[in-house]
N, C-alpha and C positions, 0 to 999 in steps of 0.2 A: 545222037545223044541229045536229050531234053539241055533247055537253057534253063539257067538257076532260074528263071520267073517261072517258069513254066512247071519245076517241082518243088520251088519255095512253100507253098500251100496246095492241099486239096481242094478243090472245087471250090480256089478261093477263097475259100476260108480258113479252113485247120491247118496250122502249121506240120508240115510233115519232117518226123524225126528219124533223124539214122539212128537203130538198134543192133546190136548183134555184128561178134568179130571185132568191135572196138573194143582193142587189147593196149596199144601203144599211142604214142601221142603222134606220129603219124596216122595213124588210122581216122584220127579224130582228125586230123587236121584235110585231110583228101575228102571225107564227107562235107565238109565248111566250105573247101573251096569248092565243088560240084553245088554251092548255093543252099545246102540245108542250113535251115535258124537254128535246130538243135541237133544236140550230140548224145547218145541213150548212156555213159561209161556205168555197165556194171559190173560183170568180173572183176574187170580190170579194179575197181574200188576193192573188193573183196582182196585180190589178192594183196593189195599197197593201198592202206586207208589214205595216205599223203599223196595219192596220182595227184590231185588237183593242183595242189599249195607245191611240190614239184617242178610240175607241166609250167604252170604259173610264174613259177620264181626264174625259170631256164635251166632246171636241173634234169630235162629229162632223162640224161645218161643214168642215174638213181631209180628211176621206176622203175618198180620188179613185174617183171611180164611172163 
């Protein structure tokens, strides 16, 4: 398995994003720690405009998934 330096950026420069299958504030949280700088949530917004301000506050038991 690549070390977070190693897929924190593309070719050094572009920050590389985890997309896709982030549904739960787990999902988001196992991409961060595997050293991505960002997190893609779309569905997951659609289905619960509030994921964020949620995830956020410690409310995740509340996000609708």
């Amino acid at each position: 398995m690549p070390s977070a330096p190693d897929i924190e950026r593309a070719n050094g420069k572009a920050p590389v994003m985890a997309a896709g299958s982030i549904i739960t504030p787990d999902d988001a949280l196992k991409a961060v720690e595997l050293g991505l700088p960002l997190v893609a949530i779309g569905h997951a917004l659609i289905m619960d405009p509030n994921w964020v301000e949620k995830v956020a506050n410690g409310r995740e038991a509340e996000v609708d998934s």
